[in-house]
N, C-alpha and C positions, 0 to 999 in steps of 0.2 A: 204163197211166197214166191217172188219171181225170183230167176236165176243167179240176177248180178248181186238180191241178197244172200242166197246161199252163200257163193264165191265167196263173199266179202265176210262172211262168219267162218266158213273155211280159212278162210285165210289168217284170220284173227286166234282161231283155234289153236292152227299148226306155230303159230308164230309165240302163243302163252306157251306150250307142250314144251315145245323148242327151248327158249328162254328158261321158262322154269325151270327144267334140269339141273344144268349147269348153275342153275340160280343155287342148288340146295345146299352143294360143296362152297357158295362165296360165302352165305350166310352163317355156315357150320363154323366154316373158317375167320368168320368176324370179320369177310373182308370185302360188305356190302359196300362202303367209298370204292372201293378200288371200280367195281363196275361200274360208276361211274365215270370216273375218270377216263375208263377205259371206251365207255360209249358215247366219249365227246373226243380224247384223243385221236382215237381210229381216223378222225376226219381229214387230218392232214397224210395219212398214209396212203385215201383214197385217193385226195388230189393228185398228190404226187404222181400215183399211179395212172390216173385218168392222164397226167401230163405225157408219161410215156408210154401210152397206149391209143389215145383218142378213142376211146372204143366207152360208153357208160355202160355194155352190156360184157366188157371184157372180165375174165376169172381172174387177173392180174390184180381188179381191185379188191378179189377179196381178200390174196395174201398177202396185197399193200397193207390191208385195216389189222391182219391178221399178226402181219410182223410189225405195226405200228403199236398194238397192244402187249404184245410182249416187250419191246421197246419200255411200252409206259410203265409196268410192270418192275422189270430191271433198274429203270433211273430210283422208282418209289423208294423200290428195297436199299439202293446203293446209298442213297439219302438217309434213310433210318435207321442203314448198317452203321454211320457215323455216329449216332447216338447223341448227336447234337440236336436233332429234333425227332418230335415223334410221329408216328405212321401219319397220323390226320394230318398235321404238316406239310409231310413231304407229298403226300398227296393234293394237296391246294398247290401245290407250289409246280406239280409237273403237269395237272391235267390243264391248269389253266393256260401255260407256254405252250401245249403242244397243239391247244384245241384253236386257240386264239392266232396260232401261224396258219393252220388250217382257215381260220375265219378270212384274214388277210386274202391268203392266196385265191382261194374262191371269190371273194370282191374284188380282186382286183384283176385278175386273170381268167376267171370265168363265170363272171355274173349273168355273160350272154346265154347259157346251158341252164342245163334242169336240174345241176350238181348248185343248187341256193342252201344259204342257213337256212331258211325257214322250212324248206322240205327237208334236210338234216334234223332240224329239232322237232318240228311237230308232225310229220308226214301225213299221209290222208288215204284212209284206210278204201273212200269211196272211189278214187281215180286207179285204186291199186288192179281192179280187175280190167281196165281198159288197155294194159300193157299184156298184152296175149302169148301165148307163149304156141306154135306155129311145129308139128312134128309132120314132116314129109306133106305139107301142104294142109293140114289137116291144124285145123285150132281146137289144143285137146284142155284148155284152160288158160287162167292168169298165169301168167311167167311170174309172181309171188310163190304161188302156191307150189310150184317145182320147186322153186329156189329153197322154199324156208322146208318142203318134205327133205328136200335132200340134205338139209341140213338137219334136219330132225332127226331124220338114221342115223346120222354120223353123230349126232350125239348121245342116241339110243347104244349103237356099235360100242362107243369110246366107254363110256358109263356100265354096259354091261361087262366087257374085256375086262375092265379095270377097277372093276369094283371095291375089292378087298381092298388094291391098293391107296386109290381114292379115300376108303374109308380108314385106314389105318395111318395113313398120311395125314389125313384131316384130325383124327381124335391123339393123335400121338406119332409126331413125327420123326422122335427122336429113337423110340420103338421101330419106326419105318426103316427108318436110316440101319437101324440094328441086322435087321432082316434082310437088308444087302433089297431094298426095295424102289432106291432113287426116289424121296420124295420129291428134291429138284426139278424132276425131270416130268415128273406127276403137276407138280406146281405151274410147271412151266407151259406146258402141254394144255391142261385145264385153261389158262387165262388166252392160248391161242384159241383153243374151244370159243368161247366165250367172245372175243373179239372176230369172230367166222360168225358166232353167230351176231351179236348184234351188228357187223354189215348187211349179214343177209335181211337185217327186217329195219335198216334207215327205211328205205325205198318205202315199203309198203306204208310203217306207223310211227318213223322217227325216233330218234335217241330219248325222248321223255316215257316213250310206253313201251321200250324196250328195257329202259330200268325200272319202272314200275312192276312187267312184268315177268323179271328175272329176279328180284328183291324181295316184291311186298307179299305174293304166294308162298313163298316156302317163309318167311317171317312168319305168315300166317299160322302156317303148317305146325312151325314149331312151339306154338303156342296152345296147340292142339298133342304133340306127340314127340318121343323124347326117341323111337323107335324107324332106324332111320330108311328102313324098306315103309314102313307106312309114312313117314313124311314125303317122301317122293311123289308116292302117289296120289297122299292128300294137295300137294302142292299144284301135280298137273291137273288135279278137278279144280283145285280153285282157280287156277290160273282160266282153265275152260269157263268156268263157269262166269267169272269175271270179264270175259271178252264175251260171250252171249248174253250174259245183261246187258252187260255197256252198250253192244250193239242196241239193241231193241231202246235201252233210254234214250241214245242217240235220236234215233226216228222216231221216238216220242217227242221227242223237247225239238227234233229239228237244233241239232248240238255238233257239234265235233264228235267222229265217233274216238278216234284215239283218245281223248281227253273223256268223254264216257266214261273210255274203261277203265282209264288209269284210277276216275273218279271210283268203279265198282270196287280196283283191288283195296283202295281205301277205306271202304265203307263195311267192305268183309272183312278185312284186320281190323278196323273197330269195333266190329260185332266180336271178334275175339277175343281183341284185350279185353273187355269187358265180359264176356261172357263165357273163355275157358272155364271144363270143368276145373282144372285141374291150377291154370297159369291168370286167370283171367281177374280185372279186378276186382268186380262182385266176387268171386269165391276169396279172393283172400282176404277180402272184406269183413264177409261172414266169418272164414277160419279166425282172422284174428280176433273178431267179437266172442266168439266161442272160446279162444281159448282166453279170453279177458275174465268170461266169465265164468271157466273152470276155475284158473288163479284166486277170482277174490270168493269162490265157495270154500276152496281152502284156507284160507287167511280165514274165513268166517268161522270154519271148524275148529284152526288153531286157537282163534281167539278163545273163545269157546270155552276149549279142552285147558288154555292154563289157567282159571277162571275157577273149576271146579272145585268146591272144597274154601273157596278164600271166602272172608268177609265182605268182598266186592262181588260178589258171584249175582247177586238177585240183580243190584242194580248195573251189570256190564251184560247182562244178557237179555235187558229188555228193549224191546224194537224197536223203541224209539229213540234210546242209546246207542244201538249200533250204525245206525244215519250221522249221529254226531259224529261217534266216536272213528267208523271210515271215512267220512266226509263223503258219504253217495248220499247221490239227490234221489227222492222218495220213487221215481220212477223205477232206478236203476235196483233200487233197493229191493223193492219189492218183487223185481226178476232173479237179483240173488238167494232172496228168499226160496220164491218156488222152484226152482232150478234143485236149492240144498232138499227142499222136502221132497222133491220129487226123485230125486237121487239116495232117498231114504237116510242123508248123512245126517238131520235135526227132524226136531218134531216142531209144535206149537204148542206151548203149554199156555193157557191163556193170553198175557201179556211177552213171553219170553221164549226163548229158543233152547232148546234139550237138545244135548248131543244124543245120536244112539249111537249102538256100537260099530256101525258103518260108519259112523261119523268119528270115533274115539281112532280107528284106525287109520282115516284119510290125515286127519292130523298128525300122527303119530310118524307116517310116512311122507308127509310136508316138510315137515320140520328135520327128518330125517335126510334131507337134497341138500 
């Protein structure tokens, strides 16, 4: 494996880790649009800033994206404070004005520079190691991989300090508030978070795998776990894990590597939804088949049990009657069948069905609900 692919998986690593964190508290908080918005608005704070700096390597742009996102943030809220429209709304309605003046300015003002949409949207994970980053003469790596480490502590820093309150802000803010705890300021702080980081990783893989990878990880996660020190962590493996596939598909298919990976976080939240123990749609699939066909053993047992002792008794309890008489098709029939004997609630008398007393009592407490 030669150097410039290490780099460029390092780079892809630090940049899921990063992301993802802050990704866990938008998701928690239900307020995976807003990152977006936030990682196409940020674009006109950058301009601006590159306007008053001339500098594309200046730290002025990150606090241009950083106070452009809080900006985004604030208009969202103030809009859906009115009650006249709702979150998703207001959120179509600010990220597309902010990101779209952003668009403008840059076409028309600075198409000549390497500040284009097309490196804003889709970046290129491959050119990311050719921008060096140069200490006392010495080239100690990609100027990416500073940028997004140092952003990664800061949000390792910010997430550890702040935890409790993060976390009691995000499940109950009203409690937060109680506690003399500033959820607002928690709020407000996190979405600056969040807009630091996604400027720091435009450059490297673009605003499409920056939401990818600040969203679709901890979505992942929580489909996986309800427990919110293990989602964290499940989050930054996937997010890792999904930027070193992607890479390697990449240079197998010869593909876009950001578009790769954005492809992998996809394809591991599909392995997910489907295949959570606990959330996924195969298990709920099974649970509900399961409990269908707990439901119709008792309804079989009821039947059964008021039956006993009447005139109708021989002919409501024979097998070939109870297909009519539930309208199950002989497949399903004969799984309720074995399911009751094997749960010990009926026997098989010949042609017909015998409650036993495990079965006198499932009734008994069916009909008891």
């Amino acid at each position: 494996m030669s150097q410039a692919q290490l780099e460029i998986q390092a780079i892809a690593v630090v940049v899921s880790v990063a992301c993802a964190l802050p990704g866990v508290f938008l998701v928690l908080r239900r307020m995976a649009m807003l990152s977006d918005a936030i990682s196409h608005a940020i674009l006109v704070g950058i301009v601006v800033a590159f306007f008053l700096t001339r500098d594309l390597g200046s730290p002025f742009l990150v606090l241009g994206a950083a106070l452009t996102g809080v900006l985004t943030v604030t208009l969202v809220e103030l809009i859906f404070k009115t009650r006249l429209l709702k979150e998703d709304a207001s959120i179509g309605i600010v990220f597309p004005l902010l990101f779209s003046i952003g668009v403008i300015l840059v076409s028309r003002f600075a198409s000549h520079i390497h500040l284009d949409t097309d490196a804003v949207l889709l970046g290129e994970l491959a050119f990311a190691t050719f921008d060096r980053f140069y200490l006392f003469g010495i080239d100690v790596g990609p100027k990416s991989l500073w940028i997004m480490s140092g952003i990664l502590f800061l949000n390792i820093v910010f997430i550890s300090l702040f935890f409790k309150e993060l976390k009691l802000s995000t499940f109950d803010s009203g409690l937060a508030a109680t506690l003399g705890l500033a959820p607002a300021t928690i709020h407000y702080s996190l979405m600056g978070l969040v807009s630091i980081t996604t400027v720091g990783a435009f450059d490297a893989v673009g605003s499409i795998l920056v939401v990818a990878l600040m969203i679709i990880p901890p979505a992942t996660a929580y489909l996986l776990t309800s427990r919110l020190s293990l989602l964290i962590g499940l989050s930054v493996g996937i997010g890792m894990a999904s930027a070193i596939s992607g890479y390697w598909v990449a240079h197998a298919l010869d593909a876009s590597i950001a578009g790769s990976m954005a492809t992998m976080t996809g394809i591991l939240f599909g392995l997910a939804l489907l295949f959570s123990p606990g959330r996924g749609l195969v298990s709920i699939a099974r649970r509900r088949a399961s409990q269908r066909i707990e439901f119709s053993v008792q309804m079989l047992t009821v039947h059964l049990s008021q039956h006993i002792g009447t005139p109708e008794e021989r002919e409501e309890t024979e097998l070939s009657h109870l297909q009519d008489h539930f309208r199950w098709t002989p497949a399903f029939s004969s799984k309720i069948i074995q399911s009751a004997t094997r749960k010990k609630v009926v026997r098989i008398l010949e042609d017909r069905l015998v409650l036993t007393s495990e079965g006198e009592t499932m009734a008994k407490t069916a009909m008891m609900r």
